[in-house]
N, CA, C and O of each residue as an XYZ file, in Angstrom:
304
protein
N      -9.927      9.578    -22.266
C     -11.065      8.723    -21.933
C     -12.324      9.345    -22.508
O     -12.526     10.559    -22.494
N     -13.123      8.488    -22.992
C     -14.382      9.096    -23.372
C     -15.292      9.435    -22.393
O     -15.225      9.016    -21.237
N     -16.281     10.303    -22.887
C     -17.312     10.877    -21.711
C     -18.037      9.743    -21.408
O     -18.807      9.131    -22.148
N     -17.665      9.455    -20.001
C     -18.565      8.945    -19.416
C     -19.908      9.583    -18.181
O     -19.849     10.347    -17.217
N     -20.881      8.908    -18.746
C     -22.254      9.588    -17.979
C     -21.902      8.621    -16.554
O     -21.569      7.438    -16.484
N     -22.127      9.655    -15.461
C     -21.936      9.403    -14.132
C     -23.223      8.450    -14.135
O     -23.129      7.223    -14.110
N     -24.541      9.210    -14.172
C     -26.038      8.583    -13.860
C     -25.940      7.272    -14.758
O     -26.605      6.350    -14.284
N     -25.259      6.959    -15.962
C     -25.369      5.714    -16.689
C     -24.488      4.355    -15.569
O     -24.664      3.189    -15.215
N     -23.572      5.408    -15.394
C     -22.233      4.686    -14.681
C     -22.823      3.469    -13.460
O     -22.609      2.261    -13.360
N     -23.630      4.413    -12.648
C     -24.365      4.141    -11.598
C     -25.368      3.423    -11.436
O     -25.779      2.884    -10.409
N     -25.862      3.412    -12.703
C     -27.825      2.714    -12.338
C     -27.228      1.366    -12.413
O     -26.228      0.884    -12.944
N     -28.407      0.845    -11.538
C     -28.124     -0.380    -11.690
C     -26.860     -1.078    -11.396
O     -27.068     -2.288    -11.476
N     -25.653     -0.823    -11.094
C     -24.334     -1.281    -10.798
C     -23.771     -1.429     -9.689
O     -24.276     -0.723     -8.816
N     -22.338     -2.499     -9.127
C     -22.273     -2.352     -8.323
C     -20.700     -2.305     -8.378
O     -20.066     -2.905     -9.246
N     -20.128     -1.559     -7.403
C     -18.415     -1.574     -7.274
C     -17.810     -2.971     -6.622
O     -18.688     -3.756     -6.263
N     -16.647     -3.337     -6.445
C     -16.352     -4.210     -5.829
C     -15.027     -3.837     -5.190
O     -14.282     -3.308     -6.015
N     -14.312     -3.987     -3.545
C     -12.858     -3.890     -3.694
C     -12.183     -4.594     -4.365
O     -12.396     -5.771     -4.657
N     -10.796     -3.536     -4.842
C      -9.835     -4.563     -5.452
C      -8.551     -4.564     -5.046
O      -7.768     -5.456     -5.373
N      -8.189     -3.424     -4.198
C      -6.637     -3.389     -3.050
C      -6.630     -2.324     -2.442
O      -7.252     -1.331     -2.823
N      -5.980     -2.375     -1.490
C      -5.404     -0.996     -0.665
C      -4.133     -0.792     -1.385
O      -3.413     -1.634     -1.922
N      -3.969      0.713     -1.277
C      -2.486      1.025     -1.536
C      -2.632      2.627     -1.220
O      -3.527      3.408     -1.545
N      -1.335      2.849     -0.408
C      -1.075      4.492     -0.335
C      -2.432      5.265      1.092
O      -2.486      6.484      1.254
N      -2.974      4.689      1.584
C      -3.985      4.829      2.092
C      -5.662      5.266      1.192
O      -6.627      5.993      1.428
N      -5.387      4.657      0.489
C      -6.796      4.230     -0.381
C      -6.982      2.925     -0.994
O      -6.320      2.276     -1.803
N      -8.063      2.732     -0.381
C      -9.212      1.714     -1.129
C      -9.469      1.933     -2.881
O      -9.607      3.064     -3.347
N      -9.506      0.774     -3.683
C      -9.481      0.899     -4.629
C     -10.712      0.205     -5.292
O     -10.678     -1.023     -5.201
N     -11.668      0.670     -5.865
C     -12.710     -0.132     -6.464
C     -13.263     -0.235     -7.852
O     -13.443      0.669     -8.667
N     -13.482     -1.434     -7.950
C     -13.345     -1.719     -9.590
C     -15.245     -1.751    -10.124
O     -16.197     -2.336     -9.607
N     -15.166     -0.872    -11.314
C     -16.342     -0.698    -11.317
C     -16.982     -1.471    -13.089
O     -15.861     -1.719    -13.533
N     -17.830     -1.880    -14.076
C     -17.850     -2.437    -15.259
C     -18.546     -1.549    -15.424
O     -19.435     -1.144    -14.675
N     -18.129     -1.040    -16.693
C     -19.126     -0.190    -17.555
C     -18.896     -0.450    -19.110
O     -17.743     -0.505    -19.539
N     -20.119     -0.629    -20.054
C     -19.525     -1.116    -21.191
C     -18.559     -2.147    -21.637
O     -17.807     -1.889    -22.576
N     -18.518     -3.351    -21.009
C     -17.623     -3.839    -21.537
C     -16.333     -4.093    -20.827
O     -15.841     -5.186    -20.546
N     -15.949     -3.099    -20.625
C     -14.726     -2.907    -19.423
C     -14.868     -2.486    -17.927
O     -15.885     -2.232    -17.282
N     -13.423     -2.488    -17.530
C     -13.691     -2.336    -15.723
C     -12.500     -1.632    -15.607
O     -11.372     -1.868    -16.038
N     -13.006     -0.633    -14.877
C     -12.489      0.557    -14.606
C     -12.251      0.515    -12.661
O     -12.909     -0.283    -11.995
N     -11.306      1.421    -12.043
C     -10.637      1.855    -10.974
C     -11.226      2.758    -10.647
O     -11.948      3.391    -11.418
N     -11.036      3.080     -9.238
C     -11.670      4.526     -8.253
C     -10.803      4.548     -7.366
O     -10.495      3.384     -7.111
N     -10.071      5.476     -6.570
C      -9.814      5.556     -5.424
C     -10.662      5.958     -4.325
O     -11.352      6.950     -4.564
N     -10.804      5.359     -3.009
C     -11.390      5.852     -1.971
C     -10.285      6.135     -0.452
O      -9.767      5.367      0.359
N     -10.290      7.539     -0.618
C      -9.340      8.170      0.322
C      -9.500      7.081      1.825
O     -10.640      6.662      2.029
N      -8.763      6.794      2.491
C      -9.432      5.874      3.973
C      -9.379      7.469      4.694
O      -9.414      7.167      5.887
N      -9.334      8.571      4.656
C      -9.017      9.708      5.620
C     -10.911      9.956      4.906
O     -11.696     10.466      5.705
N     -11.219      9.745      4.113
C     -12.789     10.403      4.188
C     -13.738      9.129      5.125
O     -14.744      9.229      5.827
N     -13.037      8.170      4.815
C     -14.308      7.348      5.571
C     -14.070      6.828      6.896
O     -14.936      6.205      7.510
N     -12.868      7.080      7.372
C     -13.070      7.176      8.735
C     -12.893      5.732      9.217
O     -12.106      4.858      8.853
N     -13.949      5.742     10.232
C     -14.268      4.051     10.795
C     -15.651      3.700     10.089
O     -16.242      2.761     10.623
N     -16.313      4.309      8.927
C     -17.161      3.788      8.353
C     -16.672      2.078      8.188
O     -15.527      1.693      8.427
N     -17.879      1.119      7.700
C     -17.806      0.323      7.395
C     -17.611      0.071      5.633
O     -18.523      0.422      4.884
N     -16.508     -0.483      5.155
C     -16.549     -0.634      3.748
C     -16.634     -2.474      3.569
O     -15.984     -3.321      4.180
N     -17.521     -2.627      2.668
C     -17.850     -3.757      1.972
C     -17.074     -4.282      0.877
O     -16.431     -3.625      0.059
N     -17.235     -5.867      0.965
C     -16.272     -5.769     -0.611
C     -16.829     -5.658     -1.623
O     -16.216     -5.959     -2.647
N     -18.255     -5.167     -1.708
C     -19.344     -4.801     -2.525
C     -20.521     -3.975     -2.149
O     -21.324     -4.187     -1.241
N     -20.477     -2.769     -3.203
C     -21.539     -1.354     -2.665
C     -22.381     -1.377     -3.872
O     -21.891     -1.936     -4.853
N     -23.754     -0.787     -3.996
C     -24.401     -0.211     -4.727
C     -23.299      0.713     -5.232
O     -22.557      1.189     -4.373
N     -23.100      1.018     -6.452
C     -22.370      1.651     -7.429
C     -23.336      3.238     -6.792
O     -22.509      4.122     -6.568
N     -24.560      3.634     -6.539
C     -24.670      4.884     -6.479
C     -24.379      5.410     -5.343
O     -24.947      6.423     -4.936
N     -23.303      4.686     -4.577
C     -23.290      4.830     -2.777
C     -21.818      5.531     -2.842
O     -21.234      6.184     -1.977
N     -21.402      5.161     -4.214
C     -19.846      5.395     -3.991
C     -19.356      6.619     -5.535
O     -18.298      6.895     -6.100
N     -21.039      7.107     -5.720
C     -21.113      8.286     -6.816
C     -20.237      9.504     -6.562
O     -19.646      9.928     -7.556
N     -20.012     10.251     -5.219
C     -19.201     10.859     -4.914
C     -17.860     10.651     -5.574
O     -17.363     11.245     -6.531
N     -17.202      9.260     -4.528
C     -15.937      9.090     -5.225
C     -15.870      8.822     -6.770
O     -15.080      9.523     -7.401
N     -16.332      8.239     -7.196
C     -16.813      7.963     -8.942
C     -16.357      9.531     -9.659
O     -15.598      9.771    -10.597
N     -17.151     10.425     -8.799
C     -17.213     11.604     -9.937
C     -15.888     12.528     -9.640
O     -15.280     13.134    -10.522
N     -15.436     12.532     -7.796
C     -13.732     13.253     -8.202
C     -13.035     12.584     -8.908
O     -12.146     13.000     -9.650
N     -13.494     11.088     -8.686
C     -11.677     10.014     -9.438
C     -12.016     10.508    -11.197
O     -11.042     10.353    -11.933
N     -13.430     11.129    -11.939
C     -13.922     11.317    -12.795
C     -12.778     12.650    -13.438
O     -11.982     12.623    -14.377
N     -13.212     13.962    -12.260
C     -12.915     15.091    -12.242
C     -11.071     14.967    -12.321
O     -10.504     15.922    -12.850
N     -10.552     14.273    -12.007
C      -9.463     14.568    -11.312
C      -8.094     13.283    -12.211
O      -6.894     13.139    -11.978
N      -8.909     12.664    -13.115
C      -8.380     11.646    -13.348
C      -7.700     10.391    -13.551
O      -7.168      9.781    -14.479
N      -8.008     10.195    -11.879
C      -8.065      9.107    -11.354
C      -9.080      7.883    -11.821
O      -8.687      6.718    -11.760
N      -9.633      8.021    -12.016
C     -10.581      7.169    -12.788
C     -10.392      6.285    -13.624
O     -10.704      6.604    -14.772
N     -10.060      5.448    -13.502
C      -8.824      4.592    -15.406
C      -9.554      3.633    -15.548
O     -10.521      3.308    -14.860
N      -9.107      3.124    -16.479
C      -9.465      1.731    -17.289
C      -8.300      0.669    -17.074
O      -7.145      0.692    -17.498
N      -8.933     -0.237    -16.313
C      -8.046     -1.733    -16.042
C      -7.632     -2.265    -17.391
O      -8.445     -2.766    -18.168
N      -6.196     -2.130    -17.677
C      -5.769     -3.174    -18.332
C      -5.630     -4.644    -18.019
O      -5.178     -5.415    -18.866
């Protein structure tokens, strides 16, 4: 995958859900053209409230392990 800038990733953007599976939330994010995946652990957020739409810089955390860790993909 090419380098993607987290701060580009983020401005201005917003995630959306797109399924549960395995006990994570999955959110689809557009950058350039394409739309890309995140996982969100459900063991970090608890009884937080999740939306089926966040400010993209709310969910920068997860963005940058699924980044680190390569979870992060590109939707075919």
């Amino acid at each position: 995958m090419e380098n993607i800038s987290i701060k580009d990733l983020v401005k201005n953007n917003f995630v959306e859900i797109d399924r549960y599976r395995a006990q994570h939330i999955y959110y689809l994010i557009a950058y350039e053209r394409k739309m890309y995946s995140f996982p969100v652990p459900l063991e970090d957020v608890q009884d937080a409230t999740l939306h089926s739409s966040e400010k993209a810089i709310t969910m920068m955390r997860y963005i940058r392990i699924a980044i680190n860790n390569g979870t992060f993909v590109e939707e075919v």
